[in-house]
PDB file of N, CA, C and O in Angstrom:
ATOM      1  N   UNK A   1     -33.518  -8.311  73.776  1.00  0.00           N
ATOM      2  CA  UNK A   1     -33.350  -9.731  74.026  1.00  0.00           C
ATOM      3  C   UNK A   1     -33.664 -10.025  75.490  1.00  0.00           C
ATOM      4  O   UNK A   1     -33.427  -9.180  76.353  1.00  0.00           O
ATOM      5  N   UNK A   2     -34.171 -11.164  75.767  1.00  0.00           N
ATOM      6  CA  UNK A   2     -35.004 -11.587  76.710  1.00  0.00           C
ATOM      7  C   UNK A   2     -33.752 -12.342  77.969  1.00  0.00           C
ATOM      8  O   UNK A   2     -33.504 -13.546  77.889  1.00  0.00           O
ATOM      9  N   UNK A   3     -33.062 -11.453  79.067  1.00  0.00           N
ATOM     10  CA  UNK A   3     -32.135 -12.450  79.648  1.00  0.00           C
ATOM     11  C   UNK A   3     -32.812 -13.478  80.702  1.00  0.00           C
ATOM     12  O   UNK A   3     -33.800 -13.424  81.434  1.00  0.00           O
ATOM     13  N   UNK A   4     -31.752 -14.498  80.415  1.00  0.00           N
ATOM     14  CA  UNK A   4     -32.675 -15.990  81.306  1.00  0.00           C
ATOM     15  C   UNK A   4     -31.332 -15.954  82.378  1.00  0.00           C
ATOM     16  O   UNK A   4     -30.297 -15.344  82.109  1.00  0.00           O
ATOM     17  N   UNK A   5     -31.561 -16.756  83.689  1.00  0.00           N
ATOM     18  CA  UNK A   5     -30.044 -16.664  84.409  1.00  0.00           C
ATOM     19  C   UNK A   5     -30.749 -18.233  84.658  1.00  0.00           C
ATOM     20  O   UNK A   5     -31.821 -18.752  84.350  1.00  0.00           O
ATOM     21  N   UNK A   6     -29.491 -18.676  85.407  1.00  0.00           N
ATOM     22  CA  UNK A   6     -29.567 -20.427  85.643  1.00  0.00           C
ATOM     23  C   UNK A   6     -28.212 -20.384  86.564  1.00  0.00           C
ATOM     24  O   UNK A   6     -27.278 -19.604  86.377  1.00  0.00           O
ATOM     25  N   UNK A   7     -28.277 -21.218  87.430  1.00  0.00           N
ATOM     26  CA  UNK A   7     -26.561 -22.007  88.276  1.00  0.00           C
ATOM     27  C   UNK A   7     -25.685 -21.336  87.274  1.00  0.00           C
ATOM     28  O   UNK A   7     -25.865 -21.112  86.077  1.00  0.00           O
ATOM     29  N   UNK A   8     -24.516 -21.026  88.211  1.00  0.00           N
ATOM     30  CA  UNK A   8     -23.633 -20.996  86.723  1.00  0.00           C
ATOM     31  C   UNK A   8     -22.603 -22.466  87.099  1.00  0.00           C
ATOM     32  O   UNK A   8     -22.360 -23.275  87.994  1.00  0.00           O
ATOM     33  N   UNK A   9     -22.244 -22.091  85.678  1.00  0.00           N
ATOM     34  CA  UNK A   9     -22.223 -24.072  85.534  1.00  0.00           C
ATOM     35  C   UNK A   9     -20.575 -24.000  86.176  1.00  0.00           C
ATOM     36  O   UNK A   9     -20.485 -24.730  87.163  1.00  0.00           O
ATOM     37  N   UNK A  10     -19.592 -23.463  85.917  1.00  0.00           N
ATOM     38  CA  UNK A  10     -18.427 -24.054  87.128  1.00  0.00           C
ATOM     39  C   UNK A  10     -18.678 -23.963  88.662  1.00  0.00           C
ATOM     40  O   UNK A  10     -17.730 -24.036  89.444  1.00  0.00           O
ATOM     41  N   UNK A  11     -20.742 -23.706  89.345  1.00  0.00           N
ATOM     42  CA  UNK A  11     -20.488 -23.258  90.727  1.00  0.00           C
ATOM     43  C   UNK A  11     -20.206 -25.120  91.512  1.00  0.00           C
ATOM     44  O   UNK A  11     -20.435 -26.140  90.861  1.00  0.00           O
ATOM     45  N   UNK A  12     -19.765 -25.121  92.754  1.00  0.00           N
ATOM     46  CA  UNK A  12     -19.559 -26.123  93.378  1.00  0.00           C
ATOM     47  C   UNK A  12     -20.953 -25.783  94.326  1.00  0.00           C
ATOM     48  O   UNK A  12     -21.287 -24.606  94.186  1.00  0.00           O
ATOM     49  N   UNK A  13     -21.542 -26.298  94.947  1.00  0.00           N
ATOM     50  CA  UNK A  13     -23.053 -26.422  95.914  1.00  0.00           C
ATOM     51  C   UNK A  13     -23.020 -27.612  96.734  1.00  0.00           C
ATOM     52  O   UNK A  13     -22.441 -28.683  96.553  1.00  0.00           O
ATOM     53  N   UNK A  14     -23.977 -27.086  97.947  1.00  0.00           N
ATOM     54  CA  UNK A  14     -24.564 -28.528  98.699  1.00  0.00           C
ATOM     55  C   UNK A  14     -25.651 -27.825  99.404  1.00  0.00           C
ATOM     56  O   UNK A  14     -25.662 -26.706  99.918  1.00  0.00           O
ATOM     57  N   UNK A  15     -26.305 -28.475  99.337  1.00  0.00           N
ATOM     58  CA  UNK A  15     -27.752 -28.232 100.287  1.00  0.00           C
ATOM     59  C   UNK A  15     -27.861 -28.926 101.884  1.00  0.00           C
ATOM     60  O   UNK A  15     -27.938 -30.121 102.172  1.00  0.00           O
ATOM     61  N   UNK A  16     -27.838 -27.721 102.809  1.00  0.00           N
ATOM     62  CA  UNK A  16     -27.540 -28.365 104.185  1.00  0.00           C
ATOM     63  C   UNK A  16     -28.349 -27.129 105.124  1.00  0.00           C
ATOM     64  O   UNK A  16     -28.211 -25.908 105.045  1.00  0.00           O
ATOM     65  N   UNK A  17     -29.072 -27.789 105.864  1.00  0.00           N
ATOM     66  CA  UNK A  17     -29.726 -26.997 106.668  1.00  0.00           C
ATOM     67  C   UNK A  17     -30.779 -26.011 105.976  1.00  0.00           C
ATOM     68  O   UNK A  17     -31.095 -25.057 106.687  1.00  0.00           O
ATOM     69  N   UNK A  18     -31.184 -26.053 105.124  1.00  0.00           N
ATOM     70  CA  UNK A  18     -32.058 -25.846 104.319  1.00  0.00           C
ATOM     71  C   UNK A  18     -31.615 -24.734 103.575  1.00  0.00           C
ATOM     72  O   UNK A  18     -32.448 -23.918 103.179  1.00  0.00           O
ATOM     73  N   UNK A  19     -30.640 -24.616 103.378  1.00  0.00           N
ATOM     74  CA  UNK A  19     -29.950 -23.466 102.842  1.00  0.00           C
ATOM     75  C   UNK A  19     -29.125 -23.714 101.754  1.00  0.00           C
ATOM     76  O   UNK A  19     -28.579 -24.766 102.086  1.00  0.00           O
ATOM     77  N   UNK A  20     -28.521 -23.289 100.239  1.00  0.00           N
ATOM     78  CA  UNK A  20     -27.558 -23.613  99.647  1.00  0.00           C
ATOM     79  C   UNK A  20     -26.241 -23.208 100.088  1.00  0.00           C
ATOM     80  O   UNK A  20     -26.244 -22.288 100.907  1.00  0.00           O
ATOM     81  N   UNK A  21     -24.927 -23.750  99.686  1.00  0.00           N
ATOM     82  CA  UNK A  21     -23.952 -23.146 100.230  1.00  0.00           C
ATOM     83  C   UNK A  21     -22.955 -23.109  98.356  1.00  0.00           C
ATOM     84  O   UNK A  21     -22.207 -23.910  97.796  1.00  0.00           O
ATOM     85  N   UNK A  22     -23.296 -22.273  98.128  1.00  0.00           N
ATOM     86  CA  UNK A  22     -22.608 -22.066  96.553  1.00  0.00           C
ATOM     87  C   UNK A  22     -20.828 -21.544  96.853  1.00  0.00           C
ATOM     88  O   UNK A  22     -20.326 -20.865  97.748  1.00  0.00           O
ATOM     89  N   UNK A  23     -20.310 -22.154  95.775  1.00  0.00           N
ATOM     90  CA  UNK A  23     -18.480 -21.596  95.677  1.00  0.00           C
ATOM     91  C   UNK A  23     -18.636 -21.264  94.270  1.00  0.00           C
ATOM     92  O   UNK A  23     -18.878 -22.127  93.425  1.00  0.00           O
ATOM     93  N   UNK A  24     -18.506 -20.063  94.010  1.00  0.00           N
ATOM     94  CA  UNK A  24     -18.713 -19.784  92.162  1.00  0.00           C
ATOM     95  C   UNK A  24     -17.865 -20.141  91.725  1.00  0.00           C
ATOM     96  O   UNK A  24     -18.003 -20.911  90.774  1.00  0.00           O
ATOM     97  N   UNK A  25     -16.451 -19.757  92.205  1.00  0.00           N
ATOM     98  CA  UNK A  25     -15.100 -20.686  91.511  1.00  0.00           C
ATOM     99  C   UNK A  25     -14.117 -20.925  92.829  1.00  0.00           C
ATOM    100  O   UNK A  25     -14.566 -20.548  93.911  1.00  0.00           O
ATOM    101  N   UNK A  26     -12.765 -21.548  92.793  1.00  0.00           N
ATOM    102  CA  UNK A  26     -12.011 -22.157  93.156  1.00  0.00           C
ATOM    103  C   UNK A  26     -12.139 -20.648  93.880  1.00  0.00           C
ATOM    104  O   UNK A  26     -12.901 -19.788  93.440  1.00  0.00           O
ATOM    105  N   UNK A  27     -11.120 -20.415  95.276  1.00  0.00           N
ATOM    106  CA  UNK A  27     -10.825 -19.173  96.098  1.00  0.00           C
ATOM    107  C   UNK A  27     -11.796 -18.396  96.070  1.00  0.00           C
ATOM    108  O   UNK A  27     -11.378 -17.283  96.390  1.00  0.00           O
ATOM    109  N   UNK A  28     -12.738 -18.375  95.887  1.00  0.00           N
ATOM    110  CA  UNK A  28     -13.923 -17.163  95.722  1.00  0.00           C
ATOM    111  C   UNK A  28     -14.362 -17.818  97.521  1.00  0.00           C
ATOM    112  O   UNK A  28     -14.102 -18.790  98.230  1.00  0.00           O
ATOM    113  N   UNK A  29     -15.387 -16.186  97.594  1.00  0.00           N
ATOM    114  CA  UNK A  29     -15.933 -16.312  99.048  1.00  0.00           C
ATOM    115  C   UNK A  29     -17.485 -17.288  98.612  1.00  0.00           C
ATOM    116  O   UNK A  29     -18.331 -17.142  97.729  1.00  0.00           O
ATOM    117  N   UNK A  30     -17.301 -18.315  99.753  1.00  0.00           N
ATOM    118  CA  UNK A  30     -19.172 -19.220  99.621  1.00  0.00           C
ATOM    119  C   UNK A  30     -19.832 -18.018  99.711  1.00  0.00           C
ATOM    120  O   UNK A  30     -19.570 -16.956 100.274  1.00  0.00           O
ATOM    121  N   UNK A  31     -20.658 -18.375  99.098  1.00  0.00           N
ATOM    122  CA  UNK A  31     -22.275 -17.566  98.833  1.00  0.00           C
ATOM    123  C   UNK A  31     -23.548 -18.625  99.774  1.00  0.00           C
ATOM    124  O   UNK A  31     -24.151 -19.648  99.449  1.00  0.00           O
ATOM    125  N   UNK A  32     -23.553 -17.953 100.776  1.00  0.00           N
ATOM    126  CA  UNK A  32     -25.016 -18.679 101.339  1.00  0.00           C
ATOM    127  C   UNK A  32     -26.622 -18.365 101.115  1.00  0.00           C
ATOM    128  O   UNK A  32     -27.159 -17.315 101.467  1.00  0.00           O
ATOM    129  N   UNK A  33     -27.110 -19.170 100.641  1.00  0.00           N
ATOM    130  CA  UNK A  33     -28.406 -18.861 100.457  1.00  0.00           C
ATOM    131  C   UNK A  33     -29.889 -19.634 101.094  1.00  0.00           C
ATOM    132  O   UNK A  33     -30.411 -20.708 100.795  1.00  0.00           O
ATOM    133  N   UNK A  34     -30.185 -18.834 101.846  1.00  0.00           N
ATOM    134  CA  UNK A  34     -31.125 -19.270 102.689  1.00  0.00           C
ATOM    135  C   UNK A  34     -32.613 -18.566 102.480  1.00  0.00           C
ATOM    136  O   UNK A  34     -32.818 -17.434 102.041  1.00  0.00           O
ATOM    137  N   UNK A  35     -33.508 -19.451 102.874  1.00  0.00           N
ATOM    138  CA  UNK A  35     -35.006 -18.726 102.669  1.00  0.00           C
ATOM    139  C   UNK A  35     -35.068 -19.110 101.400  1.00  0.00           C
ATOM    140  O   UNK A  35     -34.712 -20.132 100.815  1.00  0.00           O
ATOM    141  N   UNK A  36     -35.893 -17.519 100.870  1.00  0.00           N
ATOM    142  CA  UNK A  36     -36.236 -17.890  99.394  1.00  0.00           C
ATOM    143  C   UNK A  36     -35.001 -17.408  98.538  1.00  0.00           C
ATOM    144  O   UNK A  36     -34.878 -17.285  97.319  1.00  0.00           O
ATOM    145  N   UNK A  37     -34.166 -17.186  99.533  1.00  0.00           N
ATOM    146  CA  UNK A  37     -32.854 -17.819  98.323  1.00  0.00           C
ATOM    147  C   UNK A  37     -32.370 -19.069  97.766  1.00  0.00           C
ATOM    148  O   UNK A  37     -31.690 -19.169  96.745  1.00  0.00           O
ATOM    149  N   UNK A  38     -32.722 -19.898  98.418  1.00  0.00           N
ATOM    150  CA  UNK A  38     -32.429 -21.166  98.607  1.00  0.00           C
ATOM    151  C   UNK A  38     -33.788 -22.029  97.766  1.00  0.00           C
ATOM    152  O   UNK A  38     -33.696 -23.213  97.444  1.00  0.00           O
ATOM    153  N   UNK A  39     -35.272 -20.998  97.449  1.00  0.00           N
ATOM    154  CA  UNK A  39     -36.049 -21.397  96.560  1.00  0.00           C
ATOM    155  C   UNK A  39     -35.715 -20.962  95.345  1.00  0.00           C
ATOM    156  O   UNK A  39     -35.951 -21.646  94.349  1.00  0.00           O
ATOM    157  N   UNK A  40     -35.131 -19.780  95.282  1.00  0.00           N
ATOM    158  CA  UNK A  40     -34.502 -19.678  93.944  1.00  0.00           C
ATOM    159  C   UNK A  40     -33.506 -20.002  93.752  1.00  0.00           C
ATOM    160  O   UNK A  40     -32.981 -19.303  92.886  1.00  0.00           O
ATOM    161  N   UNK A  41     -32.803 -20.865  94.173  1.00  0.00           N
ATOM    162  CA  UNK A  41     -31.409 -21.404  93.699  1.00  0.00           C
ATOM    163  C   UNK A  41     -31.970 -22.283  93.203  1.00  0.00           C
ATOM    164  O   UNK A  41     -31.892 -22.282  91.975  1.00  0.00           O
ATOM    165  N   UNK A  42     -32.898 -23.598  93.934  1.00  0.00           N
ATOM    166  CA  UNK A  42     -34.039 -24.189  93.063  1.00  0.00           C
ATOM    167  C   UNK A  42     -34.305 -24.517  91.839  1.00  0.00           C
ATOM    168  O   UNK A  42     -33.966 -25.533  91.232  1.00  0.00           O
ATOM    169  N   UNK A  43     -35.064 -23.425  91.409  1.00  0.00           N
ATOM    170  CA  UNK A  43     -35.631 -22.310  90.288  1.00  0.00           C
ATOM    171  C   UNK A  43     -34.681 -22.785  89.445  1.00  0.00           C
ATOM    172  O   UNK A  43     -34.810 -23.703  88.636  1.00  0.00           O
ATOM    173  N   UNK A  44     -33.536 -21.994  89.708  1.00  0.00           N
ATOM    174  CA  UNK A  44     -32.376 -21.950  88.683  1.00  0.00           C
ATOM    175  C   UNK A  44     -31.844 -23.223  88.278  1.00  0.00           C
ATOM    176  O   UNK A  44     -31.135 -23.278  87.274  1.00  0.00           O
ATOM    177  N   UNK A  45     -32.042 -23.995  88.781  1.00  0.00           N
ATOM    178  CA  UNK A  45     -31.816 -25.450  87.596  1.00  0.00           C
ATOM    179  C   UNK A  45     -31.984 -25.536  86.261  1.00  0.00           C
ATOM    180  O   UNK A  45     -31.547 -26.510  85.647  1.00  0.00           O
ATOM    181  N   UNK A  46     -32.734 -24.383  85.557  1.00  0.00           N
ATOM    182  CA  UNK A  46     -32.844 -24.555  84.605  1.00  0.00           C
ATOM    183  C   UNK A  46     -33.338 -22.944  83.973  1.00  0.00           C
ATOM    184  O   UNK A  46     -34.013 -22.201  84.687  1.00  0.00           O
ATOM    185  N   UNK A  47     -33.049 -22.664  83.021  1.00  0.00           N
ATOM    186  CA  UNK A  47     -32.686 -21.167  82.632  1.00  0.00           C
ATOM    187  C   UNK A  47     -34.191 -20.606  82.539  1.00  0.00           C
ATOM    188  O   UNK A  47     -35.149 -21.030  81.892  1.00  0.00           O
ATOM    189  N   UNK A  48     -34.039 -19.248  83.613  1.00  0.00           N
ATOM    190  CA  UNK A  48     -35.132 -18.831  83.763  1.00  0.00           C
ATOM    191  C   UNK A  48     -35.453 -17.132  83.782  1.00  0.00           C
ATOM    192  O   UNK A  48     -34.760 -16.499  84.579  1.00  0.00           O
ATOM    193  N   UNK A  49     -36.136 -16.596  83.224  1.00  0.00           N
ATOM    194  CA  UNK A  49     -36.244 -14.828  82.931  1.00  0.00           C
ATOM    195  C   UNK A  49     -36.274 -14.608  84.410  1.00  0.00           C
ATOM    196  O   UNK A  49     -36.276 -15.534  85.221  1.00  0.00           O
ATOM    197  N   UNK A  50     -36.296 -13.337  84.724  1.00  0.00           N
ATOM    198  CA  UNK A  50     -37.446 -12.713  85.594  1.00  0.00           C
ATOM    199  C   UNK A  50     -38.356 -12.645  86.194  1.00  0.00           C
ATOM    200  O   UNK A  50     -38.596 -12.563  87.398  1.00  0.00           O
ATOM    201  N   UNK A  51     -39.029 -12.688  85.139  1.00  0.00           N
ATOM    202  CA  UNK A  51     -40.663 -12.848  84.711  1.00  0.00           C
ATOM    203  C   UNK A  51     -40.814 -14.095  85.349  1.00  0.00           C
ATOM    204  O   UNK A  51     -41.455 -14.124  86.400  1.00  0.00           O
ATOM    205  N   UNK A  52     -40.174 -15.463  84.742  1.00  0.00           N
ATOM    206  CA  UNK A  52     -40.975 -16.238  85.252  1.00  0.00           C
ATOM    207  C   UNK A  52     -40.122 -16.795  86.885  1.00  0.00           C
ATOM    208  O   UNK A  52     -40.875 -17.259  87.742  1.00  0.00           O
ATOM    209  N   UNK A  53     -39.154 -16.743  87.090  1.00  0.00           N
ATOM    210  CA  UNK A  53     -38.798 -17.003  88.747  1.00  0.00           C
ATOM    211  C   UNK A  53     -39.624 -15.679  89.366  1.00  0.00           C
ATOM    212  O   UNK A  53     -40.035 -16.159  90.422  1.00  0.00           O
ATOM    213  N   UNK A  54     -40.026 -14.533  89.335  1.00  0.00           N
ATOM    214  CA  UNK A  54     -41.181 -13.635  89.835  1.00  0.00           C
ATOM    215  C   UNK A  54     -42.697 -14.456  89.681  1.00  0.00           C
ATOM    216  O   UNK A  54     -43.615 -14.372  90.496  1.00  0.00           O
ATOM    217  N   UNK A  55     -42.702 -14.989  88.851  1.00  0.00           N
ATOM    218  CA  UNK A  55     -43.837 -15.711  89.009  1.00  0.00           C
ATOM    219  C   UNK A  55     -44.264 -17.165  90.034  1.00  0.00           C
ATOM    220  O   UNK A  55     -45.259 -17.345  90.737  1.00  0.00           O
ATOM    221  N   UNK A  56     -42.869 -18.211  89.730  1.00  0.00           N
ATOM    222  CA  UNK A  56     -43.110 -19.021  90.552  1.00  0.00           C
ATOM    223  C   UNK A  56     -42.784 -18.725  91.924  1.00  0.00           C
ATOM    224  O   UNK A  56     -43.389 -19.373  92.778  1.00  0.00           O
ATOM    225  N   UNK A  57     -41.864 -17.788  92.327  1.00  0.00           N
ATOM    226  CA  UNK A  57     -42.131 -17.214  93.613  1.00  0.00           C
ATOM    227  C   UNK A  57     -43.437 -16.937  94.204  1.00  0.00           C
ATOM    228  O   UNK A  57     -43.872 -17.392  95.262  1.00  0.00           O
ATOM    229  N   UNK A  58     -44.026 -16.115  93.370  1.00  0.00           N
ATOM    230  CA  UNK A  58     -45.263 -15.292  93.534  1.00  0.00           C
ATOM    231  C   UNK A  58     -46.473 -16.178  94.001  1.00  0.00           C
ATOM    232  O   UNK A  58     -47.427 -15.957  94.746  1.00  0.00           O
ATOM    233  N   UNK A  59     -46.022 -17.379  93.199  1.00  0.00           N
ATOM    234  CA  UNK A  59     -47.355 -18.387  93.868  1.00  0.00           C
ATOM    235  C   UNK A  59     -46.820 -19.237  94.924  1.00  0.00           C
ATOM    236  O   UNK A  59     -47.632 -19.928  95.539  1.00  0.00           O
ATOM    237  N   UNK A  60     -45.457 -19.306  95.266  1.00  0.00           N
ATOM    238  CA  UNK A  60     -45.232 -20.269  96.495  1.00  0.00           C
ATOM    239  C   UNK A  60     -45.732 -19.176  97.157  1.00  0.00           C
ATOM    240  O   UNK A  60     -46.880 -19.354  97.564  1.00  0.00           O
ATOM    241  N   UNK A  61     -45.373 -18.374  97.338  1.00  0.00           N
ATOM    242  CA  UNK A  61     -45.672 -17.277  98.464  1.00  0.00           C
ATOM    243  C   UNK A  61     -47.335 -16.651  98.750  1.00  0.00           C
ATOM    244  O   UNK A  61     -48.022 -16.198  99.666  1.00  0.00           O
ATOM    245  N   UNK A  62     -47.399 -16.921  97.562  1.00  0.00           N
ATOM    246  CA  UNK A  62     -48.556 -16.274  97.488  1.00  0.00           C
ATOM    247  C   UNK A  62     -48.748 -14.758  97.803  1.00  0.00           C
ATOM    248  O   UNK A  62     -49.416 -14.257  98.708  1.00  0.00           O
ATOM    249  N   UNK A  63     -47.955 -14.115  96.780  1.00  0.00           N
ATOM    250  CA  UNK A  63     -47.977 -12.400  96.874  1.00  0.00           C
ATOM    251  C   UNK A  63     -47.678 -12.038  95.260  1.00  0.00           C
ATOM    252  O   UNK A  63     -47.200 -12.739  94.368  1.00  0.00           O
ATOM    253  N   UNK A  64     -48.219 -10.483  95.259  1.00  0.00           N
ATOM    254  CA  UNK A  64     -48.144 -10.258  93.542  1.00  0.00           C
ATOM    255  C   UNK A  64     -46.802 -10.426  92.516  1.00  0.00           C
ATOM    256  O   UNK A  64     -45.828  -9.791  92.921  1.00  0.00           O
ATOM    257  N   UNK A  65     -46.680 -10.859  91.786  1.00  0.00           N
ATOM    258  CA  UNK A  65     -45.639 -11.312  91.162  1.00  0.00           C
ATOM    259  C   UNK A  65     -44.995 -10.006  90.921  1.00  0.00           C
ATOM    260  O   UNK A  65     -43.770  -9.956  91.030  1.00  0.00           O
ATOM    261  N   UNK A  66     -45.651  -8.945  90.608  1.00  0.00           N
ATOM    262  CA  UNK A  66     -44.807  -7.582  90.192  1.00  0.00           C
ATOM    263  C   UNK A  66     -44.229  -6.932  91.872  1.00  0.00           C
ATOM    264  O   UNK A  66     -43.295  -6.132  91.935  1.00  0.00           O
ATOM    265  N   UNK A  67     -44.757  -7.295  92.770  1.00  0.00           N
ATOM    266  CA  UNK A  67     -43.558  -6.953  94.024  1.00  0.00           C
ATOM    267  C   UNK A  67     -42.530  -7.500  93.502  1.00  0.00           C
ATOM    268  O   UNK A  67     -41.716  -6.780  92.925  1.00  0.00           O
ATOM    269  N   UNK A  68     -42.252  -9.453  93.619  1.00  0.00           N
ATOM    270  CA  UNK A  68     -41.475  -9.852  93.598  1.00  0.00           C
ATOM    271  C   UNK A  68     -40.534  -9.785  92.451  1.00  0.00           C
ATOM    272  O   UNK A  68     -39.346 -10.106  92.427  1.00  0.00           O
ATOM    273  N   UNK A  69     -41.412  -9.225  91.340  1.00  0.00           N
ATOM    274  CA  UNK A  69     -40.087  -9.103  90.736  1.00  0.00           C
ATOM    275  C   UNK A  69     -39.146  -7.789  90.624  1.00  0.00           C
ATOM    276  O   UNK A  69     -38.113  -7.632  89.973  1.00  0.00           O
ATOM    277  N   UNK A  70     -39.760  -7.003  91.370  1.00  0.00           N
ATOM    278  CA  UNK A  70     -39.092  -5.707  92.071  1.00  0.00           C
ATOM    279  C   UNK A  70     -37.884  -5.839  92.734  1.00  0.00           C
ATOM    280  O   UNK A  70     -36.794  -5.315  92.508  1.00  0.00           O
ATOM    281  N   UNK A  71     -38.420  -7.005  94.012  1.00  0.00           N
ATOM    282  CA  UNK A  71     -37.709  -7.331  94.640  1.00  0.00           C
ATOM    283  C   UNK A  71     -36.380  -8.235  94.321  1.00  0.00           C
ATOM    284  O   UNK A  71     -35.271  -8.077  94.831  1.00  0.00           O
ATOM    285  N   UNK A  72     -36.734  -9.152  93.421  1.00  0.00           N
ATOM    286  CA  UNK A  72     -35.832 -10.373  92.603  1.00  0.00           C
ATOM    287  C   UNK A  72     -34.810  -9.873  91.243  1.00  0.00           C
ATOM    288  O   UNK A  72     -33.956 -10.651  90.818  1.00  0.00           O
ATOM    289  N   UNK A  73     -34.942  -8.954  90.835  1.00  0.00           N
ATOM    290  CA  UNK A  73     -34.270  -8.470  90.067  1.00  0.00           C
ATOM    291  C   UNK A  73     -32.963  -7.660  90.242  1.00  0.00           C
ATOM    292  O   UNK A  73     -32.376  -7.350  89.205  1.00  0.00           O
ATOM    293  N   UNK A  74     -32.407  -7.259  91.496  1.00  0.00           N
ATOM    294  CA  UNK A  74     -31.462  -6.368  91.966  1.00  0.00           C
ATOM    295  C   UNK A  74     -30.531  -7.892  92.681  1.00  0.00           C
ATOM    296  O   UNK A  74     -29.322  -8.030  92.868  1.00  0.00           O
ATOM    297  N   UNK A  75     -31.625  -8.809  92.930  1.00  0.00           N
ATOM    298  CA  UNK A  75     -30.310 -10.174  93.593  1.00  0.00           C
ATOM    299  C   UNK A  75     -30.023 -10.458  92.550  1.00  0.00           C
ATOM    300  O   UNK A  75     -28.825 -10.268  92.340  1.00  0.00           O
ATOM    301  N   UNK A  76     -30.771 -10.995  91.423  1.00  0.00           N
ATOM    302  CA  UNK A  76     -30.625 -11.676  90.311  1.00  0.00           C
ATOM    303  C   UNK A  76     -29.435 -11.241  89.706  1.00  0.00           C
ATOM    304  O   UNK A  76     -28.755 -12.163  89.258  1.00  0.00           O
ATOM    305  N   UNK A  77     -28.856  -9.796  89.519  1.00  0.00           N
ATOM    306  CA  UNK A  77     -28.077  -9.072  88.954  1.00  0.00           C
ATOM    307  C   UNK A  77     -26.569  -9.086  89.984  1.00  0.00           C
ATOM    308  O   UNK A  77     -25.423  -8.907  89.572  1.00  0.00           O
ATOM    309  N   UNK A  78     -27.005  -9.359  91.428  1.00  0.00           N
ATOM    310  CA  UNK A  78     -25.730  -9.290  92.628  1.00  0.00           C
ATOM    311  C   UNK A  78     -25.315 -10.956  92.064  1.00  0.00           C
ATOM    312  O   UNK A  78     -24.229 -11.239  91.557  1.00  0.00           O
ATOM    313  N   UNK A  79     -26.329 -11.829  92.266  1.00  0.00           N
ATOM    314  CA  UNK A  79     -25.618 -13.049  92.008  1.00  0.00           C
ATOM    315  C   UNK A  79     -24.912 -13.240  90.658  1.00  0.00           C
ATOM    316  O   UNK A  79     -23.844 -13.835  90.802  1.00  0.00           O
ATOM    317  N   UNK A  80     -25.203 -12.901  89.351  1.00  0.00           N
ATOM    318  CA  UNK A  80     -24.757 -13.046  88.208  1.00  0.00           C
ATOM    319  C   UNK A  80     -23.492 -12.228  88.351  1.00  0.00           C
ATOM    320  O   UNK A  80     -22.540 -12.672  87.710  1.00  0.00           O
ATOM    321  N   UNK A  81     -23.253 -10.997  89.138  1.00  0.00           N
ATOM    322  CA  UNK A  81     -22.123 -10.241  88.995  1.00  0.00           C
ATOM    323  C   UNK A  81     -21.179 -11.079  90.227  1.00  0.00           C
ATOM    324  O   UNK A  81     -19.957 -10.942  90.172  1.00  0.00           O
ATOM    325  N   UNK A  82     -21.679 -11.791  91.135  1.00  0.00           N
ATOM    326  CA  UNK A  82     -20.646 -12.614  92.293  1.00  0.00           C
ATOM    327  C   UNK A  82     -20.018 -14.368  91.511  1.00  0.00           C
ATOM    328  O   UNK A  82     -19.287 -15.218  92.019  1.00  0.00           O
ATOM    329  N   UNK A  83     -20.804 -14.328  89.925  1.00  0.00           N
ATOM    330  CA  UNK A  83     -20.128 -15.674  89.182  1.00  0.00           C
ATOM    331  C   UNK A  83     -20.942 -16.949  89.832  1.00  0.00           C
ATOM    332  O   UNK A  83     -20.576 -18.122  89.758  1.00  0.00           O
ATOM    333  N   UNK A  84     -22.676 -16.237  90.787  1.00  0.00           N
ATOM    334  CA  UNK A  84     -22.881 -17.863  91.201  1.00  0.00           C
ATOM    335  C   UNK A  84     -23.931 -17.880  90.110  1.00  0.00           C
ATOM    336  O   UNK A  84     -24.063 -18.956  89.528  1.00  0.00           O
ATOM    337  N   UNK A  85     -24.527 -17.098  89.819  1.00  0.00           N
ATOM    338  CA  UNK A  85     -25.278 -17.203  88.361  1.00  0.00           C
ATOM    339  C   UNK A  85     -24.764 -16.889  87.023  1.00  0.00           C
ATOM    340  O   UNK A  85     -23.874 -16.044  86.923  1.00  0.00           O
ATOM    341  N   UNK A  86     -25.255 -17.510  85.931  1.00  0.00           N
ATOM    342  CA  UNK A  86     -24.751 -17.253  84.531  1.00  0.00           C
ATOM    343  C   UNK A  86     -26.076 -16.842  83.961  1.00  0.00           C
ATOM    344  O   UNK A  86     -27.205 -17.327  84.039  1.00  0.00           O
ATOM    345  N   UNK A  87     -25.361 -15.351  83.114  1.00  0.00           N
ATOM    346  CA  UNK A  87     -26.608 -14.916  82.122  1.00  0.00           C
ATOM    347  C   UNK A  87     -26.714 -15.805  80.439  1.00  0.00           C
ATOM    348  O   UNK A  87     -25.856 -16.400  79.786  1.00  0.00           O
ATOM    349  N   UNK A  88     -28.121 -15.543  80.202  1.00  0.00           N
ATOM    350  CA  UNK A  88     -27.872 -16.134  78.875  1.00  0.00           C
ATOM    351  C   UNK A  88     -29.040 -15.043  77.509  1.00  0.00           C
ATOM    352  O   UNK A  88     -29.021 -15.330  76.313  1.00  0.00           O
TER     353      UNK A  88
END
């Protein structure tokens, strides 16, 4: 089965300084995300594989999508396990 991740839906957010500032739940530590964290927080508006946030990375940036999803797959898995992303 094909996992998609997206916001997870109890996070609290604001976008300031070009950066997100995520609270996954009530007492939890903010999660800051800056750079192309802050393009994939983006992204995640709406439920997305791997595959394809490696892809739309790949063309903002303009670098091979199989780096990035080398690279994007080990956050993808830190954020879903810190409650600011939800798997589906």
């Amino acid at each position: 089965m094909l996992v998609r991740y997206q916001r997870a839906a109890g996070a609290v957010w604001r976008n300031a300084h070009g950066c997100a500032f995520v609270l996954p739940q009530p007492g939890s530590e903010i999660v800051v995300l800056a750079g192309t964290g802050h393009d994939l927080w983006r992204l995640l508006a709406e439920p997305m594989s791997i595959d394809q946030v490696a892809h739309c990375l790949a063309e903002t940036y303009d670098v091979p999508a199989d780096a990035v999803t080398r690279d994007v797959a080990p956050i993808l898995d830190e954020l879903a396990s810190r409650g600011v992303l939800d798997e589906e």
